[in-house]
N, C-alpha and C positions, 0 to 999 in steps of 0.2 A: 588500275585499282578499281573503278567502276566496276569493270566485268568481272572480278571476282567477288563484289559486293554483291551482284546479281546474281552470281552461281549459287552466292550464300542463300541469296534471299528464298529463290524460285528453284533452288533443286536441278540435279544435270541432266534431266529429260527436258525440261524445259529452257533448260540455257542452252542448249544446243540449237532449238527452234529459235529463240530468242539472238543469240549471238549470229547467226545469218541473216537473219531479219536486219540485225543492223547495221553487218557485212554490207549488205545488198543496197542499204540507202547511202552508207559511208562512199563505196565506190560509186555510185553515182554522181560524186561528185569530187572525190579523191580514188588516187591509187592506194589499195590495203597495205600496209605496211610488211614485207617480207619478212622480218622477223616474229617468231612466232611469240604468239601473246603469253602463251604457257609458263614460257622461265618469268616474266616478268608478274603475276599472278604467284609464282611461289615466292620470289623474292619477297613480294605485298605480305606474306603468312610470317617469313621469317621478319619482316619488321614487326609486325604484331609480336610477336614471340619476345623480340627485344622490346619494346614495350611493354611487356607483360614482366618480365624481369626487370626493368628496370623501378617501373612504380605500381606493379602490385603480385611480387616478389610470391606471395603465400600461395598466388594463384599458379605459378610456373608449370609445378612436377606436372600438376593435372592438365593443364595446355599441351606440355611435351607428350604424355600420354594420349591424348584424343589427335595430335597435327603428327608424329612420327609416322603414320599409316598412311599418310597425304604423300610425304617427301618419299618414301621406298615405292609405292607405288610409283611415282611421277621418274624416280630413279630405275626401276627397273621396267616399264613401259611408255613413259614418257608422258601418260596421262594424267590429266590434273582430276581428283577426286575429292567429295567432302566426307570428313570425320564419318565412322561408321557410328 
């Protein structure tokens, strides 16, 4: 959940520098995790999304319209993208 707060934050030119950078200290002292961080970053979006429906309902359609470009992207190249 962190690193998709960071992707938010800092943009994907720099979460790319940023996410090896922390690669690089994490394995120094663990092994990275084999599963790719990617599906669990989208899951992170579709929690938001149900919490956006769940308690503040008005805001939905406009959510699904700005995050469906995240999920087809990620579905048909597998890359995690932020809202155009």
């Amino acid at each position: 959940m962190a690193m998709l707060d960071l992707l938010e934050t800092v943009g994907e030119e720099s979460y790319q520098q940023l996410l090896t950078a922390f690669q690089n200290g994490y394995e120094a002292h663990l092994t990275w995790p084999e599963d790719p961080i990617k599906s669990f970053q989208i899951g992170r979006i579709l929690w938001k999304l149900n919490w956006i429906a769940r308690f503040q309902p008005e805001y939905l359609m406009r959510s699904l319209e700005s995050t469906m470009p995240i999920f087809e992207i990620y579905e048909q190249t597998g890359m995690l993208t932020l809202p155009k």
